[in-house]
N, C-alpha and C positions, 0 to 999 in steps of 0.2 A: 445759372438756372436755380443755384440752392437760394439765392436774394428772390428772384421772383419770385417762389415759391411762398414767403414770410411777406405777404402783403401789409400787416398790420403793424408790422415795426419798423422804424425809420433803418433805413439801408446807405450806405456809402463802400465803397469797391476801391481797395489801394493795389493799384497792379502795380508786380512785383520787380518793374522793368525790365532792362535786357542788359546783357554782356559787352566789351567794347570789344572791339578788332583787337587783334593783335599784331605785332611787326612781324615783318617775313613771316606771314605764317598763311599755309589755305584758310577760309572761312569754315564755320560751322557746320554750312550745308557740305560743302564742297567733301568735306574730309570726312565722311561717313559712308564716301566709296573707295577709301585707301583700300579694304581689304578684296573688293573685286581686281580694281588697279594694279595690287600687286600679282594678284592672282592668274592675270593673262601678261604680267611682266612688263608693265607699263610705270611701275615703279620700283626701286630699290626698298630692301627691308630698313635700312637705316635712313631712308626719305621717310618713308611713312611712320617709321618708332618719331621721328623729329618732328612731325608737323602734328602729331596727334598729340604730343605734348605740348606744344607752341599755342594749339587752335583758339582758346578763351583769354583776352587779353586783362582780364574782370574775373573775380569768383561771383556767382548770381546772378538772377537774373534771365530772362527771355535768352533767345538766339538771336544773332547778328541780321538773322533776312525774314523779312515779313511771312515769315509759318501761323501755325497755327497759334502759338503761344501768343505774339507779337501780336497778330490780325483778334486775339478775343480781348487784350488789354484796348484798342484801336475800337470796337465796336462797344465795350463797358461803355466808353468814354464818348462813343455815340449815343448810348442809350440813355445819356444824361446821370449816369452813377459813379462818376468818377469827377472830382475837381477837374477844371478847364485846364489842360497840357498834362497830367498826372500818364498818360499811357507814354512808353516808351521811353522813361526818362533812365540814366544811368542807375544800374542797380548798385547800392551802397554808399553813391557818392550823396555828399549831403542834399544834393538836389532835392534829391530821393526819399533821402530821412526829412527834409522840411515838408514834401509834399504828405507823407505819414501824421506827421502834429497837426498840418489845417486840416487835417482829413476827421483828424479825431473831435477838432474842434468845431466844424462841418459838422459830425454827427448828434453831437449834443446841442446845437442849435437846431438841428431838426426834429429833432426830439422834443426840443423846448415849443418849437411852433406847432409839433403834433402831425409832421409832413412823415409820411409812410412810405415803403413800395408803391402802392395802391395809388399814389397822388405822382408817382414820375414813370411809372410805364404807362406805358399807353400805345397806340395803332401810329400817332406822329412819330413816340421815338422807335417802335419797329421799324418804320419806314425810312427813320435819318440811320440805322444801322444799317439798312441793305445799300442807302445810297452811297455811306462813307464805304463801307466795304468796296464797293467796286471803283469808287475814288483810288484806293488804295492799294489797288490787286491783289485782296487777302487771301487767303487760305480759304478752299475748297469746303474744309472739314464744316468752316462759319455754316452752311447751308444745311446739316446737322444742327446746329447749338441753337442757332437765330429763333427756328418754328420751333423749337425745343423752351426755348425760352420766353416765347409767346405762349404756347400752351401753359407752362406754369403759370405765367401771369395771368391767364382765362381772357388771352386777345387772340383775334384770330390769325390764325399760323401762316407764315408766306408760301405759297405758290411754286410749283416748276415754274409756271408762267410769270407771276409774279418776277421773280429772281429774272427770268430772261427778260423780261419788259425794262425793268430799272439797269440792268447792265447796258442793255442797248442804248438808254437814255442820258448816261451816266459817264461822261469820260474820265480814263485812269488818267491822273495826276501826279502819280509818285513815282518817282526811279528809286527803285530801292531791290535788293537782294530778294530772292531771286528771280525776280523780271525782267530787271535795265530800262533801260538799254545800258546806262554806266554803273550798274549795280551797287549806289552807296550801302551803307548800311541801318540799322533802325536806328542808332543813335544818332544818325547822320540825320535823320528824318526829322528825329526829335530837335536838336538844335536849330532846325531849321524852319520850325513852329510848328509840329506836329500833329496831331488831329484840327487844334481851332484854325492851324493856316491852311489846311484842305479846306476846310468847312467854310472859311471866308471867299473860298474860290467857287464854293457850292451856294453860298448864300447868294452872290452874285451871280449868280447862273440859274436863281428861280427854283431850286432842287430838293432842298428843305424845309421841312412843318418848324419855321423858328418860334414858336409858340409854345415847344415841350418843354415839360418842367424840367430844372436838374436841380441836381445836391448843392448847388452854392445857393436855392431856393431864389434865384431867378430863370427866367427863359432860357431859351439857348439865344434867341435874338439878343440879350441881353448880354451874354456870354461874349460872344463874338464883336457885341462892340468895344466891350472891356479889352479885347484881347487886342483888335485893331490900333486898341493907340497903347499897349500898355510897353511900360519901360524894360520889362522880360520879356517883351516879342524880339526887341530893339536889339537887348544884349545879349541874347542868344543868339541871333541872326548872325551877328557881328563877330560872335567868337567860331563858329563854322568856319567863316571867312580866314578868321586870323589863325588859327589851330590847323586848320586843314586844304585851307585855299581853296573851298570851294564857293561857289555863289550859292546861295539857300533858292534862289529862284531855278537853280539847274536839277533841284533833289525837289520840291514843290513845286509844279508849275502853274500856271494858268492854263486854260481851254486852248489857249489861241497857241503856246507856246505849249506846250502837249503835241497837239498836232502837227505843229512842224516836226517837233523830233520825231514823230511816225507812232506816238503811245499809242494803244486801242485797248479799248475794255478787256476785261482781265479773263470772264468764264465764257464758254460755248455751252449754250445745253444742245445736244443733240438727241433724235430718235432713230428710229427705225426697226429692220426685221428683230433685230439682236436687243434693242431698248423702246419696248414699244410701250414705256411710262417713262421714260430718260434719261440720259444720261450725262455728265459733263467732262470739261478740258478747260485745264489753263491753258487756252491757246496761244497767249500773251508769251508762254513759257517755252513754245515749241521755236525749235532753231531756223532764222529765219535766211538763211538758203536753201531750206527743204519748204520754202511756202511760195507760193509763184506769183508770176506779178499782178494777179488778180486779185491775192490776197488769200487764196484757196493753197491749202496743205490734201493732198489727196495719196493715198497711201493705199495700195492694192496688194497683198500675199498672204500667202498660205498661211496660216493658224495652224500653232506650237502651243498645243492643252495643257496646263500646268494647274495643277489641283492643290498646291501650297506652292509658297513665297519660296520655300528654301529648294525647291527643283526648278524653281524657275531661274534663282541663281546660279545655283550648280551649272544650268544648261549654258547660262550668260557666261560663268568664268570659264566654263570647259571648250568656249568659242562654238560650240551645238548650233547657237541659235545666230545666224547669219544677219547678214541687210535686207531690207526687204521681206523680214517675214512678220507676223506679226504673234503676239505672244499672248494667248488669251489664257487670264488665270481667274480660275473659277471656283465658286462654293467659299470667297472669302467676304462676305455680306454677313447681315446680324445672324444668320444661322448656326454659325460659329463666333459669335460673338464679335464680328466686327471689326478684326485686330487690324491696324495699319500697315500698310502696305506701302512704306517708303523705299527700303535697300536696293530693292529692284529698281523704281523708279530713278532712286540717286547713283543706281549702277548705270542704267539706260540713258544716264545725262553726263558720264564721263569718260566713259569705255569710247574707244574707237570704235565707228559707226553707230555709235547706238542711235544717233539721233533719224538712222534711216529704218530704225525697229519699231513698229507701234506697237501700242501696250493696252488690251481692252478687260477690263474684269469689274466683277459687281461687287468688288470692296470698297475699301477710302483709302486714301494717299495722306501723307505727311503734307502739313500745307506749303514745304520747302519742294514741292514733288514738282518734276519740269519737263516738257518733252511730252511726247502725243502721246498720252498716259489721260486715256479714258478711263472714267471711276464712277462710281455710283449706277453702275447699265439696270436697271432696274424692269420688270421682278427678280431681284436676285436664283442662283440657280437653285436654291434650296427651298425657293416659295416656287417651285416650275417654271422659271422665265428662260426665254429661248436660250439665253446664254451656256446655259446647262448641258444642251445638245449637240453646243459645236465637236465637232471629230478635227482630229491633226491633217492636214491638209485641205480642210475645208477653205476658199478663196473669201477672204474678208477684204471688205471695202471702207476705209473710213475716209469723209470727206467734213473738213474743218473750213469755212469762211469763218476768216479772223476779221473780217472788213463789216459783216453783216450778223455774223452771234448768231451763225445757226450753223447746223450738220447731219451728218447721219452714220451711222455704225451699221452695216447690216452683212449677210453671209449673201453669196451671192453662188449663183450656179445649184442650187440648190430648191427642186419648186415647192410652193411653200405648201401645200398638203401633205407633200412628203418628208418637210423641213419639221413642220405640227406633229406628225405621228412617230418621227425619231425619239426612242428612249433618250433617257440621263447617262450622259457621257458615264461608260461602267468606271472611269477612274474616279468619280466625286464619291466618298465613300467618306460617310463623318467620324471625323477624328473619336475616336473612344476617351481620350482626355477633355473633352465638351462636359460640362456636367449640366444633368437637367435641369437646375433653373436658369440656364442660361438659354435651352430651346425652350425652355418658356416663356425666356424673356422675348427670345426672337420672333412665336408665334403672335403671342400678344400686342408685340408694336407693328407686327406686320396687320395685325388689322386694325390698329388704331393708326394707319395711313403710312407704314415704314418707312425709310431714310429720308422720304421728302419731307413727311411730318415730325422727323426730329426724331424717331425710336421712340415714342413717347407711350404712354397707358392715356389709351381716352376711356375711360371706363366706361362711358355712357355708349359710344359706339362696341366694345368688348360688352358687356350686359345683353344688347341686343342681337348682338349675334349668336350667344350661349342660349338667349329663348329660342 
């Protein structure tokens, strides 16, 4: 967002790759629910001291599964700012370091031609970032950064709508952590031709503006031919194979080979009484003997009000919160600045049962987040939006089609006159460690169009509202 913002200076983006796996060891996501784990006794103390040391097989670098870190180096490199394969490569290995020298020698050639931010964002490459993204089943948080980073640039900002139009359009292509179905990992992705071999499967499929400038100061059309025959497609492909036995076609796939193995696009927006501006799911991420053969995840129970992350745990490791109920935690939206709300989610994705608990709150998720872990329910409770009002045993309904990219979140048994004139839940009580420019950060982007619009200052919309 800091690049878009510098339209006048030539720009290039060296992402900082990712970490490799490690032997016998959990992965990255995985292991940042040792402490719930152990805490209902589903691990030993000296399992989890051993694998929390084991976990980074690499010092540097991204995470092992397409989160957020991973899915903004994967969208750079859609939005044309980053060299052709630069996202996802191993961090420190010379790969890495060579990809840093043409980067710098990239920048001083666009500098020589006089090419700027200004000349490689644009409305195409927004639009090749939404499509790669759900190519890729990135991180949730991207629907944050993406209008966040159209606003900087002065393009206009994507849509709820938008975003659900292009995921529906859009088939995921990548098995990669933590989606699967065989969970490789990002460097697995990366050997396996990473953004340009998604993007050759998107260019064939009619999906991309290959007309947007990038930093090698050709197209992306242009890119993508290069990469089609080039001899580092060839020898990376190859060493996948040889290093790891896998086929680079089983971590990339095509449309047709996608669909056999059962991939489906990565986000749901849903609405309803509880998100009546929307809300989303990686439904791609929920456990799929808890989704029926229709394709439809439907989850009915009582709501468990949790006003912070860390009672919501307590309740999770203290076994409080059963199967079947569902866990709605509120007041953690820009109001309180936002803070991510993974531990839960990555408790709710390895605890026994959890994957029969839904998860509905107007925060954001870590984009390793997985499991019916509804995020973003918008108007958060702290702008008054329904969510604010539910009470503990109120009967919540969430219904997820993973087949169709729609849903709905709403309280049920409850009529909706009397559901509207219910006060704020008396536990949402704002933290006293908030300091105020941070609810003035909140009020602010909350009417320059909040979470959908990126948190952003539109000052021209805040100006007129202050007349």
């Amino acid at each position: 967002m800091a690049l878009a913002g510098t339209p006048d200076l030539p720009t290039i983006l060296v992402p900082g790759g990712v970490t490799l796996l490690a032997e016998e060891a959990e992965d990255t996501a995985k292991v940042q629910s040792l402490a719930t784990r152990f805490a209902r006794g589903e691990v030993t103390l000296d399992y989890a001291a051993e694998m929390g040391c084991k976990v980074c097989g690499s010092p540097g670098g991204g995470c092992q599964f397409m989160g957020t870190a991973a899915t903004s180096q994967v969208v750079a490199e859609a939005l044309g700012l980053t060299l052709p394969h630069g996202a996802l490569a191993p961090s420190g290995a010379e790969i890495w370091r060579d990809l840093a020298r043409r980067s710098a020698l990239a920048l001083l050639e666009l500098e020589k031609q006089a090419v700027t931010t200004r000349d490689l964002l644009s409305a195409d490459s927004i639009h090749n970032a939404l499509v790669v993204h759900a190519a890729f089943g990135g991180s949730t948080n991207l629907t944050l950064h993406i209008p966040a980073i159209a606003h900087a640039a002065g393009l206009p900002r994507p849509t709820v709508d938008d975003w659900a139009r292009v995921n529906r359009a859009v088939p995921r292509l990548v098995d990669v952590l933590p989606n699967g179905p065989k969970h490789y990992a990002t460097v697995q992705v990366f050997l396996a031709g990473g953004v340009p071999e998604v993007m050759l499967h998107l260019r064939d499929a009619g999906l991309l503006k290959l007309d947007a400038r990038t930093v090698t100061g050709r197209t992306l059309g242009e890119n993508l031919a290069w990469w089609e025959t080039s001899e580092r497609r060839r020898r990376l492909r190859e060493k996948l194979t040889t290093l790891d036995g896998i086929d680079p076609d089983d971590v990339i796939m095509s449309p047709a080979r996608a669909r056999e193995r059962g991939l489906t696009s990565t986000i749901t927006f849903l609405r309803g009484n509880l998100a009546p501006e929307g809300a989303l799911v990686k439904s791609t991420a929920i456990a799929p003997d808890v989704i029926g053969a229709d394709g439809v995840y439907l989850h009915e129970g009582p709501a468990r009000v949790f006003t912070t992350e860390a009672r919501a745990i307590a309740a999770l490791k203290s076994g409080s919160v059963k199967a079947g109920d569902t866990m709605v935690l509120i007041g953690l939206g820009p109001g309180i600045g936002m803070p991510e709300t993974y531990q839960i989610t990555s408790a709710l994705k390895y605890v026994k049962e959890g994957k029969r608990i839904a998860l509905v709150t107007d925060g954001r998720f870590s984009g390793v987040s997985t499991g019916a872990c509804i995020g973003h329910v918008s108007p958060e409770a702290w702008a008054g939006g329904p969510i604010g009002r539910v009470r503990n045993g109120d009967r919540i309904r969430v219904r997820i089609d993973t087949r169709n990219l729609e849903g709905s979140v709403e309280v049920l048994g409850v009529a909706e006159a009397e559901f509207a004139a219910r006060p704020v839940n008396p536990d949402l009580t704002m933290d006293p460690r908030v300091p105020a420019d941070t609810r003035l950060w909140a009020a602010l982007q909350n009417a320059s169009g909040g979470p959908w619009g990126g948190c952003v200052y539109d000052v021209d919309e805040i100006v007129k509202r202050l007349k």
